[in-house]
N, C-alpha and C positions, 0 to 999 in steps of 0.2 A: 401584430396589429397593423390595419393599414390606417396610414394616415396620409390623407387628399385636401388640399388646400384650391376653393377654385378665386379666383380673378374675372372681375368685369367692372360694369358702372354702373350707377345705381340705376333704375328703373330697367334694367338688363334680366330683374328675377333670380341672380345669384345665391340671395337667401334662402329663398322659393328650391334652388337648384339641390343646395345642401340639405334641403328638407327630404326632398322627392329621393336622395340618393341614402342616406341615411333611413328613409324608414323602408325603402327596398332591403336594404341590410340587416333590418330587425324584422322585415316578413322571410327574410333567409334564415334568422336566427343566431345574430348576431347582437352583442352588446355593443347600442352605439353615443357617440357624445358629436352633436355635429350645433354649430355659432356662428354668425357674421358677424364680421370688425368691419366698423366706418369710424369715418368723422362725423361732419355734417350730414345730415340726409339731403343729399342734394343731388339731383338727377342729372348724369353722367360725370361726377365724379368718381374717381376709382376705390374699391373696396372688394375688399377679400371675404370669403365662408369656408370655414372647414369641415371638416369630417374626419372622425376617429371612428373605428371600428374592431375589434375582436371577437373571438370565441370568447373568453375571458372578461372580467374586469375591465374599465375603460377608469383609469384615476389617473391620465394625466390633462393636464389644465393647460388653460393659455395658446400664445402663437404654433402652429406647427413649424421646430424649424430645419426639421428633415426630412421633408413630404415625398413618399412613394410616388404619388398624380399629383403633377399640375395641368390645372384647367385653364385655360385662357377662354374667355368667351366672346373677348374682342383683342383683334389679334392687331389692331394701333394701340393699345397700352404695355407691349412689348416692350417697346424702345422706348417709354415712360419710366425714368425714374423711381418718383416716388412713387409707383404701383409696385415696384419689388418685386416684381415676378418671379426671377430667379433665385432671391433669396433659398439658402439652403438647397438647390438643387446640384444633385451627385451625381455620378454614372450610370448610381441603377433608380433614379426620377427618370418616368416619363412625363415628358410634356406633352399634351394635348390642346394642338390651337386651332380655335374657330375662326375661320378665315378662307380667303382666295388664294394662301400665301401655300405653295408644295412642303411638305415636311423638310424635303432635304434643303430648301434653303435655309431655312429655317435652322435646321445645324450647321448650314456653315456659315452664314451669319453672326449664331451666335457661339459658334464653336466649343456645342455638346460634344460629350462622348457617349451619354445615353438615348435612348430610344426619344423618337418625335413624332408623334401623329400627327395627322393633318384631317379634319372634320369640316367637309367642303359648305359653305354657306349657299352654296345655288343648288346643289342636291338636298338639302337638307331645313333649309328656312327659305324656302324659296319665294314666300310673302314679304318678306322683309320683315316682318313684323317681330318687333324687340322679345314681348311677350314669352313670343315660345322659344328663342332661341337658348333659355335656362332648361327647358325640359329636354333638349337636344345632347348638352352638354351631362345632363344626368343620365338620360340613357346612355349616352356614350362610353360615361366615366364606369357605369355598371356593367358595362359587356369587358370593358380593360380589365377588370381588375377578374371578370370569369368566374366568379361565386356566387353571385345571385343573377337570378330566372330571370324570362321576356315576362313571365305571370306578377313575377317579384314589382317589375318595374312599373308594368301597367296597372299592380294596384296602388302601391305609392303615390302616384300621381294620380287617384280618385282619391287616397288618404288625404290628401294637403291640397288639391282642391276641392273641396268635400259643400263648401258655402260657394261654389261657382257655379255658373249657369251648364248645363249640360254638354252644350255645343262648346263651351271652352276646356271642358275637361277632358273632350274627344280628341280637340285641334293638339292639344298639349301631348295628351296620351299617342295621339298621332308621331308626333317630333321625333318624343322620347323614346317610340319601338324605329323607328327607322332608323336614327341615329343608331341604336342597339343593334339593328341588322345590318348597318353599314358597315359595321367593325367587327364582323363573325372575324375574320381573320386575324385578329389581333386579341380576341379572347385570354386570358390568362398572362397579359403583356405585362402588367401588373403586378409584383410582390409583396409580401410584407418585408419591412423592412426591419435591420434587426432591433432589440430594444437598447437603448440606453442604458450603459453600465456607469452606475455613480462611482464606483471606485478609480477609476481613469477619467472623471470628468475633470475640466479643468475650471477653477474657480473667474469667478470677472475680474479682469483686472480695473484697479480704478485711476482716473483720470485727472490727471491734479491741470484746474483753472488757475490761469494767474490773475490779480487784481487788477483790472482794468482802470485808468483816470476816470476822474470823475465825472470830466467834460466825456470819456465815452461809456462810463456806466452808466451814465443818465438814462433814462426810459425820454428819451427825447428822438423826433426822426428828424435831421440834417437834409437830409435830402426830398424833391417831391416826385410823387408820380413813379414810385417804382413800382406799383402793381400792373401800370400799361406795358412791362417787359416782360408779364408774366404772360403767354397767349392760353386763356382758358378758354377758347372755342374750342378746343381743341380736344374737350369732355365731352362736347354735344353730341348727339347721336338723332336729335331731331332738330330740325330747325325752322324757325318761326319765318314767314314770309309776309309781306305789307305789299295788300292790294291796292296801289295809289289810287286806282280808278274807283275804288269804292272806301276811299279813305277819306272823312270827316274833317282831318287834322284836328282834333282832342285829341291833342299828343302828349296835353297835361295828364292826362289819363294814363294810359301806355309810359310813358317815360315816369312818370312818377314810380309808379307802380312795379315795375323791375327792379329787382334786386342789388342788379351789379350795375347800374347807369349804362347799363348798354344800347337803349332806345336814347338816340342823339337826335335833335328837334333842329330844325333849321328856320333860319329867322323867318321864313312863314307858315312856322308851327307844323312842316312838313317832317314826319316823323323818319328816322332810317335806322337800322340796326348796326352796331359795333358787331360785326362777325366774328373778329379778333377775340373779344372776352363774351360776348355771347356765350353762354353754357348751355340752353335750350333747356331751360326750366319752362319755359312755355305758358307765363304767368300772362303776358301781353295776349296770348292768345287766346286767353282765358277771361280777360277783364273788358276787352275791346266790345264797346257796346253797338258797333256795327258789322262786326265780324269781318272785318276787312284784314286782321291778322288770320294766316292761316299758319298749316305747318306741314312740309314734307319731312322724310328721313334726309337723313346728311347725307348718305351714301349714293343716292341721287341726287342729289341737289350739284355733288361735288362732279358726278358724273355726266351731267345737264354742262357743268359750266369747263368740264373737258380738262 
């Protein structure tokens, strides 16, 4: 069975991605079970999709935590934590990351001994545009693993875009055979891996808590302001811009109206963004009744300010 876990941020298409790869695998003719884990649905917070696939039965359930493919499809939630990227990965995982970043840094950085690809973002999503960058990472994943078709793939992605406008099911379909032809070379890179023998597995060990005082089991917080340590811009992947010159100041509007208080009003209701926990939900951009919020990608914006 192969089992593919992919990695990105929300509004990145990831679920989208494990759709498009998953039903290439059942026009191959395969038995497949493919899900996305999040938390919040919050755009560009980090969240996984997986994929299972055999000739055979597919009955096992839950996280994958010994995945043949990993997909990265932003390759700054690497060195993120709680994205888990590495989780369960072995000798014989390959990783596939979207990104500027060469493969072999990439292993000795993170000092693999298995295989790393590298799936270039300027040959490959060269619009920038989030959208397709899931269909890329599914074609890709489909040429690795060398068992199902270029026909395979480009019909999946008219399967699960099916309610989409035309010209999006092309640009998508587009991604997804390029990526696919980018990686002739790496065709079959991909194995299954072997199955899980219950007789040698080893049961959970469990974790004995000690009782805490009472002054520190209280559900009370001591301290303030520890969420400003936490930098959630650091999710965004678009980001909202304030055009002073056609800005109102109804920054009651805008700042109420964002989620995380990251529109900060200045004592003459001059509106400016917290970039720091900024997430780029792009809600200000959306409310602003003079459209003086706009919004570019991060990746320029970062590039813009050098």
């Amino acid at each position: 069975m192969y089992r593919i876990r992919f990695h990105g941020r929300g509004g990145q298409g990831m679920k989208t991605a494990a759709c498009m790869l998953g039903s290439a695998f059942f026009r191959a003719g395969f038995e497949v079970q493919d899900a996305p884990r999040y938390g919040a649905e919050r755009r560009g917070a980090p969240m996984t999709a997986s994929v299972r696939a055999g000739r055979g039965s597919v009955n096992e359930r839950g996280v994958i935590r010994r995945p043949d493919l990993v997909i990265v499809a932003d390759e700054t939630l690497v060195p993120v934590a709680a994205a888990r990227v590495l989780d369960g990965v072995t000798p014989h995982t390959v990783l596939l990351v979207h990104g500027a970043t060469p493969a072999d840094a990439w292993r000795e950085r993170l000092h693999l001994e298995g295989p790393v690809v590298a799936l270039p973002v300027a040959d490959l999503a060269a619009t920038g545009d989030p959208p397709y960058v899931g269909a890329a990472c599914a074609g890709a994943a489909a040429r690795l693993v060398g068992v199902v078709g270029r026909d395979a793939v480009a019909g999946a992605v008219a399967d699960e875009l099916a309610d989409e406008a035309a010209e999006t099911v092309a640009r998508n379909r587009d991604q997804a055979l390029a990526a696919f032809d980018a990686l002739a070379d790496r065709a079959g890179l991909v194995t299954e891996g072997p199955e899980p023998d219950a007789a040698t597995a080893s049961p959970p060990d469990w974790v004995t808590l000690p009782l805490d005082a009472v002054d520190r089991a209280a559900p009370d917080i001591h301290a303030t302001l520890t969420s400003v340590r936490t930098p959630t811009g650091l999710w965004r992947t678009m980001r909202p811009v304030i055009d002073l010159a056609h800005c109102h100041r109804c920054s009651w509007i805008c700042g109420t109206f964002c989620p995380d208080g990251a529109v900060l009003v200045d004592a003459d209701r001059t509106p400016r963004i917290d970039y720091d926990h900024c997430k780029g939900c792009l809600v200000c951009v959306a409310v602003c009744p003079h459209h003086a919020i706009g919004a570019v990608p991060e990746r320029t914006a970062r590039e813009v300010e050098g």
